[in-house]
mmCIF file of the N, C-alpha and C atoms, coordinates in Angstrom:
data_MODEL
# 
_entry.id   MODEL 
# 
loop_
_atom_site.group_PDB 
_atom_site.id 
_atom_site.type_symbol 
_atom_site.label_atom_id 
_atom_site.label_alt_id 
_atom_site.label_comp_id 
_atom_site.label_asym_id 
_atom_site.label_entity_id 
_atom_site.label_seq_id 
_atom_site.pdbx_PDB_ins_code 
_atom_site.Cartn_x 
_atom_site.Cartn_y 
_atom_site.Cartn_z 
_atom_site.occupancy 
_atom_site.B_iso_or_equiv 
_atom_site.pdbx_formal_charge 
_atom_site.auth_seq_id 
_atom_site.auth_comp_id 
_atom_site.auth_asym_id 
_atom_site.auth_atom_id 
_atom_site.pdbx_PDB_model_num 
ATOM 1   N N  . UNK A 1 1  ? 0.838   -1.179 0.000  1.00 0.00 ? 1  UNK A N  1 
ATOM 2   C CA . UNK A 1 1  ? 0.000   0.000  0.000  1.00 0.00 ? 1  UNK A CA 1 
ATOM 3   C C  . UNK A 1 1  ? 0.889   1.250  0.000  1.00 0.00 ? 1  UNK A C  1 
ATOM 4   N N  . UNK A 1 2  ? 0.552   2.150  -0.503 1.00 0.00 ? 2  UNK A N  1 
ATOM 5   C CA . UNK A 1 2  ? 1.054   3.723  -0.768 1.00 0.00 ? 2  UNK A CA 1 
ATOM 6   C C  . UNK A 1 2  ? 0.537   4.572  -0.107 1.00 0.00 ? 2  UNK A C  1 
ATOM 7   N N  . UNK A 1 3  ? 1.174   5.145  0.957  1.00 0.00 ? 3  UNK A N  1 
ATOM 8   C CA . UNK A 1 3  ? 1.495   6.385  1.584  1.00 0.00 ? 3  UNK A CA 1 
ATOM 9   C C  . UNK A 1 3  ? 1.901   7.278  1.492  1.00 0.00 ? 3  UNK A C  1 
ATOM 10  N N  . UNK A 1 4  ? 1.239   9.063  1.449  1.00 0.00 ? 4  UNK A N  1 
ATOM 11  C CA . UNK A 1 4  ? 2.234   9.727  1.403  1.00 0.00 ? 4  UNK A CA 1 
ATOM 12  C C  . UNK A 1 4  ? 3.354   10.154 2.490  1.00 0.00 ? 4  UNK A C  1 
ATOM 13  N N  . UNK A 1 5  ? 4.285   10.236 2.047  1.00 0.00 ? 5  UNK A N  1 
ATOM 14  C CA . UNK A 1 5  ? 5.576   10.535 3.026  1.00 0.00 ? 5  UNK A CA 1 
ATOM 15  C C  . UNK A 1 5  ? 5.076   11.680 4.156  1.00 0.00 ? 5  UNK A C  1 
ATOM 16  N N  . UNK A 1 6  ? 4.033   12.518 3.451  1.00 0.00 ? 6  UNK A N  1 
ATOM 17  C CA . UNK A 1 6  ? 3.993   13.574 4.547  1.00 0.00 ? 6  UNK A CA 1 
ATOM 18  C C  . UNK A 1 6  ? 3.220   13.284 6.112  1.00 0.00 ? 6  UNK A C  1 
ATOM 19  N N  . UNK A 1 7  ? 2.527   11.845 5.402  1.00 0.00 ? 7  UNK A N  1 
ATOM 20  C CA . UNK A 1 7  ? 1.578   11.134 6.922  1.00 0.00 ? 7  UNK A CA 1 
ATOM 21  C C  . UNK A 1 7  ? 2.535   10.896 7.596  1.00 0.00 ? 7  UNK A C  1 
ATOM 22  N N  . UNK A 1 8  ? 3.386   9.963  6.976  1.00 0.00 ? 8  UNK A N  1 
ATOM 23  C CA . UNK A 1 8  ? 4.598   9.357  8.196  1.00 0.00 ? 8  UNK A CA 1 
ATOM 24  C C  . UNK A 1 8  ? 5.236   10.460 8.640  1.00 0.00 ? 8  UNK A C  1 
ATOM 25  N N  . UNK A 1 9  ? 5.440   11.322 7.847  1.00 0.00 ? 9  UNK A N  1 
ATOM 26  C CA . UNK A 1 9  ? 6.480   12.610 9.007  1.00 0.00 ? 9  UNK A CA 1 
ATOM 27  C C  . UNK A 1 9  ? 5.232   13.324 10.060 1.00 0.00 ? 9  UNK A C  1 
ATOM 28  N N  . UNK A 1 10 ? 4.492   13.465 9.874  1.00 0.00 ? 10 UNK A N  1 
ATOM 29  C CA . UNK A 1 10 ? 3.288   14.356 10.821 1.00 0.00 ? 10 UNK A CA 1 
ATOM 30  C C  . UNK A 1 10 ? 3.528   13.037 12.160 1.00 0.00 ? 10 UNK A C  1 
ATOM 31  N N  . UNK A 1 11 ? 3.580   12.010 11.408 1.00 0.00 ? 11 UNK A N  1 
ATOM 32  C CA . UNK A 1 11 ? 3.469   10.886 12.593 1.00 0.00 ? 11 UNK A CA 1 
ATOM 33  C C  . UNK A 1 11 ? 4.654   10.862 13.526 1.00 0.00 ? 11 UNK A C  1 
ATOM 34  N N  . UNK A 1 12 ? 5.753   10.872 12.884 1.00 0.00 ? 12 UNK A N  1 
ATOM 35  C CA . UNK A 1 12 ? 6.574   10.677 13.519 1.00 0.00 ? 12 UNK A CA 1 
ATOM 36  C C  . UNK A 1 12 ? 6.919   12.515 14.848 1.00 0.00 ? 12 UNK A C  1 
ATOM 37  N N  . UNK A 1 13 ? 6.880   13.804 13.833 1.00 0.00 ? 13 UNK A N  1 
ATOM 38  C CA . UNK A 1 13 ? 6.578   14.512 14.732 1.00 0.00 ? 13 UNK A CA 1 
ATOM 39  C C  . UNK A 1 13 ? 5.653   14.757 16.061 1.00 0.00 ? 13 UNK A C  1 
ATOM 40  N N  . UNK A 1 14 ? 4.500   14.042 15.828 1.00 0.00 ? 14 UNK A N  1 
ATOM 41  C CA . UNK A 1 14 ? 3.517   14.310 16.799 1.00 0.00 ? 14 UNK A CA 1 
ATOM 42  C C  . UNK A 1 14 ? 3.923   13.298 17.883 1.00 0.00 ? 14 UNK A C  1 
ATOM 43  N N  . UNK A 1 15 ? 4.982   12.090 17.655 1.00 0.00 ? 15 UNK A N  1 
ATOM 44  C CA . UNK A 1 15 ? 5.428   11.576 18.557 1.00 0.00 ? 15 UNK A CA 1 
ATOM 45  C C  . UNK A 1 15 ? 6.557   11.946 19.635 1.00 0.00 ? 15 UNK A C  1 
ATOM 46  N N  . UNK A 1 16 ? 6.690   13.421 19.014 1.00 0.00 ? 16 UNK A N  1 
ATOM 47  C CA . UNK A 1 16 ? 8.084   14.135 19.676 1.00 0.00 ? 16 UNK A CA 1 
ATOM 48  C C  . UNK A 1 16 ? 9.533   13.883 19.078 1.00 0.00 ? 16 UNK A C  1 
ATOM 49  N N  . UNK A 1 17 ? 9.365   13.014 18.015 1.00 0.00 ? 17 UNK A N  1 
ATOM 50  C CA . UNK A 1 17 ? 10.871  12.440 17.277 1.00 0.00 ? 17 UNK A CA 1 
ATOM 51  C C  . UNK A 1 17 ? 10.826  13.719 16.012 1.00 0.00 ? 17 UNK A C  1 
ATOM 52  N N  . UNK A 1 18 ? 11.437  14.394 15.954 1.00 0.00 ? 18 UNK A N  1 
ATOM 53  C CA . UNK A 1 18 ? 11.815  15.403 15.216 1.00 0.00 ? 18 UNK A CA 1 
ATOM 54  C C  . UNK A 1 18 ? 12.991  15.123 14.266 1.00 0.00 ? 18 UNK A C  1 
ATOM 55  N N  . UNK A 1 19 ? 13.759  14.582 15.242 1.00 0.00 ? 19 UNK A N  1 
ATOM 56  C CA . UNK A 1 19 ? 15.290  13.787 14.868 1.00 0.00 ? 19 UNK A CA 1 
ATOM 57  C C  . UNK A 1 19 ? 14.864  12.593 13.935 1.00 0.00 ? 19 UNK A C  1 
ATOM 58  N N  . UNK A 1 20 ? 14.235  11.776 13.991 1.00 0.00 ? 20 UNK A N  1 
ATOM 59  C CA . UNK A 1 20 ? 13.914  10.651 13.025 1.00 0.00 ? 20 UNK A CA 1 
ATOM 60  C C  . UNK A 1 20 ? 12.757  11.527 11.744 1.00 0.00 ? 20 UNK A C  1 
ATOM 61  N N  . UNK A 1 21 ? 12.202  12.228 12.163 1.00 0.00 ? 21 UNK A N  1 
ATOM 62  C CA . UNK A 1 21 ? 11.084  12.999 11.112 1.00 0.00 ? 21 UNK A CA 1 
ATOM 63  C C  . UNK A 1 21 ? 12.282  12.894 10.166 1.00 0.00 ? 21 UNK A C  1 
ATOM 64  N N  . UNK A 1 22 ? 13.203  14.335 10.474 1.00 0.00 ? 22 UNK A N  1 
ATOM 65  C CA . UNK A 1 22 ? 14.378  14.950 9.701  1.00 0.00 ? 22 UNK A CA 1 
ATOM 66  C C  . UNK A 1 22 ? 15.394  13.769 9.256  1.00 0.00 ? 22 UNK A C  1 
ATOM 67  N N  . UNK A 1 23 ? 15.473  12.465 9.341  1.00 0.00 ? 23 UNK A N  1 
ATOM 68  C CA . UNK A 1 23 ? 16.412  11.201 8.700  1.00 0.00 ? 23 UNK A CA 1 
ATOM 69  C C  . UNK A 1 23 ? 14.991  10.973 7.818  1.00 0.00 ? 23 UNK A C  1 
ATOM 70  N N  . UNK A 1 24 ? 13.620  10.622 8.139  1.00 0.00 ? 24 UNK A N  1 
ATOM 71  C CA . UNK A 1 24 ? 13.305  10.061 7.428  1.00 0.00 ? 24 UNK A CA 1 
ATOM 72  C C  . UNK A 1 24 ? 12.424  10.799 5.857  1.00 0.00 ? 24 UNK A C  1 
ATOM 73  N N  . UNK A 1 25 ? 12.682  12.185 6.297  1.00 0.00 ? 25 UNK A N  1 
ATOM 74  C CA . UNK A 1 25 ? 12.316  13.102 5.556  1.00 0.00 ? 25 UNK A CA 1 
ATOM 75  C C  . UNK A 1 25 ? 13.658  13.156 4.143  1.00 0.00 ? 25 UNK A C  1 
ATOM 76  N N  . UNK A 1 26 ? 14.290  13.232 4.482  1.00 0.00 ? 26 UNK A N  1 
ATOM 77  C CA . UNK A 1 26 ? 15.216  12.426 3.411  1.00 0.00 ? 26 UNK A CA 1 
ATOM 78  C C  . UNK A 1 26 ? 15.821  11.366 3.012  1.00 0.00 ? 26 UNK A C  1 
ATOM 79  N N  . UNK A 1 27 ? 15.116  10.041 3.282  1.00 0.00 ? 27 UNK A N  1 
ATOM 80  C CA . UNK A 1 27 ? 15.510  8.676  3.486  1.00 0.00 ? 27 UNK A CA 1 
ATOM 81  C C  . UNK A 1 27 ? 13.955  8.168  2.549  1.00 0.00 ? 27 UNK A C  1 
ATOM 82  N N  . UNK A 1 28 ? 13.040  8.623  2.678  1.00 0.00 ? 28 UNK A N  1 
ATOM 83  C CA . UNK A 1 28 ? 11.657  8.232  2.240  1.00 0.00 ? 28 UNK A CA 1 
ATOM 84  C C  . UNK A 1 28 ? 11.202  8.620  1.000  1.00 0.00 ? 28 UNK A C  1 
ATOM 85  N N  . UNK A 1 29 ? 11.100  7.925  -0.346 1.00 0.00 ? 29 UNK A N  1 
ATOM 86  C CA . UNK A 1 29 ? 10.496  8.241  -1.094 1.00 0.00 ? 29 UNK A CA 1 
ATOM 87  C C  . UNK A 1 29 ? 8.953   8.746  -1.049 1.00 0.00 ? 29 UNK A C  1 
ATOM 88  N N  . UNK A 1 30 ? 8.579   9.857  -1.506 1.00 0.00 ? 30 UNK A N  1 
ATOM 89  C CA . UNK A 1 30 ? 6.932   10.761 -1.562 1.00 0.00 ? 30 UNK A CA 1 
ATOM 90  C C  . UNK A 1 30 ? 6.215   9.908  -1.391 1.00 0.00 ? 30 UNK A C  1 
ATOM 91  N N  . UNK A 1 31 ? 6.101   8.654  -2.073 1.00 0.00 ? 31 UNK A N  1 
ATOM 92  C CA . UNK A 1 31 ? 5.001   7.685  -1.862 1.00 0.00 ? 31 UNK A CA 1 
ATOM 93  C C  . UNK A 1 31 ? 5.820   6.551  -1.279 1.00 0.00 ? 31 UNK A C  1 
ATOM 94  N N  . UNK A 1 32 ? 5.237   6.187  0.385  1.00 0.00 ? 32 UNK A N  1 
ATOM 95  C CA . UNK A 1 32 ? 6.142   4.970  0.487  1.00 0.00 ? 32 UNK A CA 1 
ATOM 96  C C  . UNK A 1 32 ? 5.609   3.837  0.927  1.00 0.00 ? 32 UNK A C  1 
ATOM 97  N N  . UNK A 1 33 ? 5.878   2.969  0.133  1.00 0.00 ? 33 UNK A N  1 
ATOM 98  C CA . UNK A 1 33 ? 5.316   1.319  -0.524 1.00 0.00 ? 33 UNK A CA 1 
ATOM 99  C C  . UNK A 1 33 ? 5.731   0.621  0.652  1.00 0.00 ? 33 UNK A C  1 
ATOM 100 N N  . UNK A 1 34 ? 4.475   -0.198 1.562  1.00 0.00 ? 34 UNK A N  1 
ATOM 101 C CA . UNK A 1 34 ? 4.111   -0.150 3.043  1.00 0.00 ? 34 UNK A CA 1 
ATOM 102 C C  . UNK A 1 34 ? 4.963   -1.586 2.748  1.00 0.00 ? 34 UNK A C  1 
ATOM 103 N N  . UNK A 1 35 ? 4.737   -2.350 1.519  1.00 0.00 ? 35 UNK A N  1 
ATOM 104 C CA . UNK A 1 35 ? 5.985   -3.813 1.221  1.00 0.00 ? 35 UNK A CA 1 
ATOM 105 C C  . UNK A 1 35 ? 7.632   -3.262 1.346  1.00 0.00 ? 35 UNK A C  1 
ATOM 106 N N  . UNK A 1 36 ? 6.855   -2.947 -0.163 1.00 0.00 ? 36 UNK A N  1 
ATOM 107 C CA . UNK A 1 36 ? 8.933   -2.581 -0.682 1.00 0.00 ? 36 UNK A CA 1 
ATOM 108 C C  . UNK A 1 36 ? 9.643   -1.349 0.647  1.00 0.00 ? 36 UNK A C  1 
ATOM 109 N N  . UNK A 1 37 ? 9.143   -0.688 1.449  1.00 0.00 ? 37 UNK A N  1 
ATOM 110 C CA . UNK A 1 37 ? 9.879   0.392  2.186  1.00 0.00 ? 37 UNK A CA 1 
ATOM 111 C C  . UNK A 1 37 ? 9.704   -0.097 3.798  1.00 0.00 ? 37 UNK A C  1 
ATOM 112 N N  . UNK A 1 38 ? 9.257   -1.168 4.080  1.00 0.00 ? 38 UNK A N  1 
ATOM 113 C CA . UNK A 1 38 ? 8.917   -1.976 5.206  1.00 0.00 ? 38 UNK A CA 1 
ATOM 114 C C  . UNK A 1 38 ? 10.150  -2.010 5.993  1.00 0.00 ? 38 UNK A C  1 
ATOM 115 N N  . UNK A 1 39 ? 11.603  -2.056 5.351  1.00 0.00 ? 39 UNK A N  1 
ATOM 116 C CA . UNK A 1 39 ? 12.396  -2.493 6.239  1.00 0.00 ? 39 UNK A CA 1 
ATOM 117 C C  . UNK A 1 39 ? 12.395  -0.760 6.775  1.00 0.00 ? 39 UNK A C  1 
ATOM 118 N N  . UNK A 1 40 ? 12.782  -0.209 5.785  1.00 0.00 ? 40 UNK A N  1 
ATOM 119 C CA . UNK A 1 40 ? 13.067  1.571  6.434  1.00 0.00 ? 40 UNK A CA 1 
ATOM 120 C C  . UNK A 1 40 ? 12.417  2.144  7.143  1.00 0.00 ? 40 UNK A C  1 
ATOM 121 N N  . UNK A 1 41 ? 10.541  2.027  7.187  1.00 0.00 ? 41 UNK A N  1 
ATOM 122 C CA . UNK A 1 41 ? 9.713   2.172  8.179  1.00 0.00 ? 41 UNK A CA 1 
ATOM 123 C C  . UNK A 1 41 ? 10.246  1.434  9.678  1.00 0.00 ? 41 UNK A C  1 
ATOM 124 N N  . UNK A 1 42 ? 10.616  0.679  9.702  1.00 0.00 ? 42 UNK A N  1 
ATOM 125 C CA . UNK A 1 42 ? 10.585  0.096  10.599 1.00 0.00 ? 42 UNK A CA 1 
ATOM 126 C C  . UNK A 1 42 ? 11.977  0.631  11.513 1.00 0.00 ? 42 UNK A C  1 
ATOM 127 N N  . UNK A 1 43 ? 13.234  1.197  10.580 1.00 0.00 ? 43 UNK A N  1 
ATOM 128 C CA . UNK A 1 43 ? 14.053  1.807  11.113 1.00 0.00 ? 43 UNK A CA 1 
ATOM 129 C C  . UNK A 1 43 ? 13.934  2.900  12.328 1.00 0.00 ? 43 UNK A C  1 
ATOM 130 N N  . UNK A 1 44 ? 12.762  3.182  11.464 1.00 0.00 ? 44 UNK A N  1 
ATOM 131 C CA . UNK A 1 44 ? 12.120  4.586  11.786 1.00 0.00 ? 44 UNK A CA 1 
ATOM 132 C C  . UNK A 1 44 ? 10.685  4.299  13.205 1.00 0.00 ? 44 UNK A C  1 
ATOM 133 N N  . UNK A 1 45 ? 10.794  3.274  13.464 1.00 0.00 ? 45 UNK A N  1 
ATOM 134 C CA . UNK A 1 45 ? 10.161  2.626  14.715 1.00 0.00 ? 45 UNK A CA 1 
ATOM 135 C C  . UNK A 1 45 ? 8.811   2.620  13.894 1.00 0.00 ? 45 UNK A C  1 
ATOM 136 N N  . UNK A 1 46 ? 8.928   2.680  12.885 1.00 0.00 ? 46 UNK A N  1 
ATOM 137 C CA . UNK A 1 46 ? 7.085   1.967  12.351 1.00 0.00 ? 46 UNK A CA 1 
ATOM 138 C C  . UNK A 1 46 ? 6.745   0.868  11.971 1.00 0.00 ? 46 UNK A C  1 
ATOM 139 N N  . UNK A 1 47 ? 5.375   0.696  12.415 1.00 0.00 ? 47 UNK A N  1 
ATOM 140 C CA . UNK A 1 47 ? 5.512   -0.949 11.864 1.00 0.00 ? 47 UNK A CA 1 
ATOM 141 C C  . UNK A 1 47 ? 4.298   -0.645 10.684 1.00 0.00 ? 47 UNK A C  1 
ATOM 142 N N  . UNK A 1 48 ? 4.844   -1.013 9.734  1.00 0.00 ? 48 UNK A N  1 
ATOM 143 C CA . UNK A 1 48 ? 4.167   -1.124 8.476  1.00 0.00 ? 48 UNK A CA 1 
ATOM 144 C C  . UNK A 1 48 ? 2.488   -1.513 8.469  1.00 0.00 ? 48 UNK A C  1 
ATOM 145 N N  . UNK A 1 49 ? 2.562   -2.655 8.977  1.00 0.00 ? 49 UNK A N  1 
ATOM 146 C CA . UNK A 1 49 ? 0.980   -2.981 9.212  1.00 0.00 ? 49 UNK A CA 1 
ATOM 147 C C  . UNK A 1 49 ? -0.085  -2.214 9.838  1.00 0.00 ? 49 UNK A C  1 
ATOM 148 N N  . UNK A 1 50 ? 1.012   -1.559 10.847 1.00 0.00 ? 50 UNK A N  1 
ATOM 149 C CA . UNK A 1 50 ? 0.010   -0.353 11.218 1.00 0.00 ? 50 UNK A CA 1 
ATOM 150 C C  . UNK A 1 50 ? -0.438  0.556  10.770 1.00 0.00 ? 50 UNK A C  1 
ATOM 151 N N  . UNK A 1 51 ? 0.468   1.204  9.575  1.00 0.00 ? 51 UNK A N  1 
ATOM 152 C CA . UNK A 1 51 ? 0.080   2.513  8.699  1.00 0.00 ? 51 UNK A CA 1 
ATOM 153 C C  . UNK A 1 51 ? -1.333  1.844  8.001  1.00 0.00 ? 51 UNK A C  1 
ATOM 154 N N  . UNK A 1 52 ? -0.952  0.707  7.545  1.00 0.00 ? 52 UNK A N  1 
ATOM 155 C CA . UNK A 1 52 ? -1.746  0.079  6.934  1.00 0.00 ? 52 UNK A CA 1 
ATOM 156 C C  . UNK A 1 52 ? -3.349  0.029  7.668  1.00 0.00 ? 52 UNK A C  1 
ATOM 157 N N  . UNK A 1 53 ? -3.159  -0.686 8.550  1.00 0.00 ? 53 UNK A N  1 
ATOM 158 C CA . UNK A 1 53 ? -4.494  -0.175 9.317  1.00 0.00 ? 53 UNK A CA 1 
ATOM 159 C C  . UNK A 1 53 ? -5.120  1.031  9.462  1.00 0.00 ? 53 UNK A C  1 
ATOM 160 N N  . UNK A 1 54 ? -4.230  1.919  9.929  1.00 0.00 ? 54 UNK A N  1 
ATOM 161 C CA . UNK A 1 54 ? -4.655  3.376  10.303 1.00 0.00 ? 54 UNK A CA 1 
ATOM 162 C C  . UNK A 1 54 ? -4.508  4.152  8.952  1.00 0.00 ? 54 UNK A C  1 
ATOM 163 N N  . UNK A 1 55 ? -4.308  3.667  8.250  1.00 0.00 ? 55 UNK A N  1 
ATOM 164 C CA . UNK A 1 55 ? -4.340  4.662  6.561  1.00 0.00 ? 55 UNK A CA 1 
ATOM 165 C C  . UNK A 1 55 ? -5.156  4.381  5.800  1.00 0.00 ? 55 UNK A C  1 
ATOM 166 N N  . UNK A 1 56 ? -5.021  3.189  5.895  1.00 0.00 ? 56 UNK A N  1 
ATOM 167 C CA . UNK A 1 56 ? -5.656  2.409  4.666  1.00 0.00 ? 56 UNK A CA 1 
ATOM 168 C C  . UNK A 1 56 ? -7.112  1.501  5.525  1.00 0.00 ? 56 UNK A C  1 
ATOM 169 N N  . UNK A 1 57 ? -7.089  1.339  6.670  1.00 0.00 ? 57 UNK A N  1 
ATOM 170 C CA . UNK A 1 57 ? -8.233  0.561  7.076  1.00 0.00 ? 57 UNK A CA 1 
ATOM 171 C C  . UNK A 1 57 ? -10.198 1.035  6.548  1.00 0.00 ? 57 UNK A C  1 
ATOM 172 N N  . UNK A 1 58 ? -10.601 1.785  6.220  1.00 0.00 ? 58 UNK A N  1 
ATOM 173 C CA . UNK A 1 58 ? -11.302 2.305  5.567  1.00 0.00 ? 58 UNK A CA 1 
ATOM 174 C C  . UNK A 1 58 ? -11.577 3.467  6.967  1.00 0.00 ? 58 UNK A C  1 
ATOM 175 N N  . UNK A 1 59 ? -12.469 3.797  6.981  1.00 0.00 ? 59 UNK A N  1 
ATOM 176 C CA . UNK A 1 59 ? -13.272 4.706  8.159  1.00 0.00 ? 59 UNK A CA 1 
ATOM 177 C C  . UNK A 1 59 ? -12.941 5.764  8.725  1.00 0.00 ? 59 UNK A C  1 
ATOM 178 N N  . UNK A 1 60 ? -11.637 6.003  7.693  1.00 0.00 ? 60 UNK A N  1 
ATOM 179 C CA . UNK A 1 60 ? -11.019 7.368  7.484  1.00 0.00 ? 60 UNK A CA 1 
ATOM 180 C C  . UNK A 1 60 ? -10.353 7.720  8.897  1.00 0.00 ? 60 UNK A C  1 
ATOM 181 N N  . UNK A 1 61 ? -9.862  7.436  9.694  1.00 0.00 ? 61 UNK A N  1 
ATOM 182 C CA . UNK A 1 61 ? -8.967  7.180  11.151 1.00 0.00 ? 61 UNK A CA 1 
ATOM 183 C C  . UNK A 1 61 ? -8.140  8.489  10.676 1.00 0.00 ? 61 UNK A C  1 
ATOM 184 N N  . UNK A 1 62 ? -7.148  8.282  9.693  1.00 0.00 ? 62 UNK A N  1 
ATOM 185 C CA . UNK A 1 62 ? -5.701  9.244  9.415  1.00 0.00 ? 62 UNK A CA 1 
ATOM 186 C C  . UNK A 1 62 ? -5.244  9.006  10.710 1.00 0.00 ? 62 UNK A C  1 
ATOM 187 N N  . UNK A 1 63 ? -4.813  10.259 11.180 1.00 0.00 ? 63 UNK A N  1 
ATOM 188 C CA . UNK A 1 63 ? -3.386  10.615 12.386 1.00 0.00 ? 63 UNK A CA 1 
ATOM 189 C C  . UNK A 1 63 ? -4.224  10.561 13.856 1.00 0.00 ? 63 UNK A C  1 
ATOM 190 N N  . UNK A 1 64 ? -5.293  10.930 13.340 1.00 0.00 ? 64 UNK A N  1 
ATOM 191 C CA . UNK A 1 64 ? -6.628  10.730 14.829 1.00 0.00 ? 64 UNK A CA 1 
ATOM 192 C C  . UNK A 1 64 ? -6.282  9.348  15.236 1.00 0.00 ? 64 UNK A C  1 
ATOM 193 N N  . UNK A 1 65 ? -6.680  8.533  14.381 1.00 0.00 ? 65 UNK A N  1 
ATOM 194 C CA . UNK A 1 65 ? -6.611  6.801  14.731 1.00 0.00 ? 65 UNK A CA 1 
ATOM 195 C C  . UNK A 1 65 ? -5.244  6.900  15.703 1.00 0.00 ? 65 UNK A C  1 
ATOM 196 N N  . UNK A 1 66 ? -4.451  6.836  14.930 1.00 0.00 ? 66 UNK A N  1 
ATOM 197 C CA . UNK A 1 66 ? -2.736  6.753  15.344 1.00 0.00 ? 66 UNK A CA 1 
ATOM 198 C C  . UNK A 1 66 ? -2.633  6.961  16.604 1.00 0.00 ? 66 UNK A C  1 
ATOM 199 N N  . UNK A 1 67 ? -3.181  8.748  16.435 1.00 0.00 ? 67 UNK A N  1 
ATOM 200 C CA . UNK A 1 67 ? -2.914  8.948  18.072 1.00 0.00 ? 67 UNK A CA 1 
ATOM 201 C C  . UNK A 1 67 ? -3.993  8.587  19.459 1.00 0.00 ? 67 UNK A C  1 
ATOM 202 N N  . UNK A 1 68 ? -5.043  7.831  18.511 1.00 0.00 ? 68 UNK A N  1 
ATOM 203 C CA . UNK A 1 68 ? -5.744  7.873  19.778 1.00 0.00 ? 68 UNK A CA 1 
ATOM 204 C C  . UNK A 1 68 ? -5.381  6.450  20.633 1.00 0.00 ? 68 UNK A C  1 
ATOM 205 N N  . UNK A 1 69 ? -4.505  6.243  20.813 1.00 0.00 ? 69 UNK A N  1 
ATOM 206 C CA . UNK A 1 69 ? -3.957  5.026  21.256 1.00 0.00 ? 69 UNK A CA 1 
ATOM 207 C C  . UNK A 1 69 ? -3.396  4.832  22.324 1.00 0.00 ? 69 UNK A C  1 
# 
């Protein structure tokens, strides 16, 4: 599944990681492929399946879902 890069950086900021935003803000292709970019998400303390849920699960969640956790 395809993400834009700018979800994962909002994500990773709102977690207080600024420092990983700014690696993965230039490490992340614009659209990033939740298979093929799985290992680099994960560098980045994400776990792929989750974007997947919270992005892609239908019921429109976005960054609300994420954070309401």
């Amino acid at each position: 599944m395809n993400i834009d890069k700018s979800q994962i950086l909002e994500l990773l900021k709102s977690q207080g990681d600024n420092d990983k935003a700014a690696q993965a803000d230039s490490e992340l292709p614009d659209q990033v492929d939740t298979d093929q970019h799985a290992g680099l998400l994960q560098k980045f303390g994400i776990n792929p399946m989750d974007l997947i849920s919270k992005f892609g699960g239908g019921g429109g969640g976005g960054l609300g879902g994420l954070l309401g956790h």
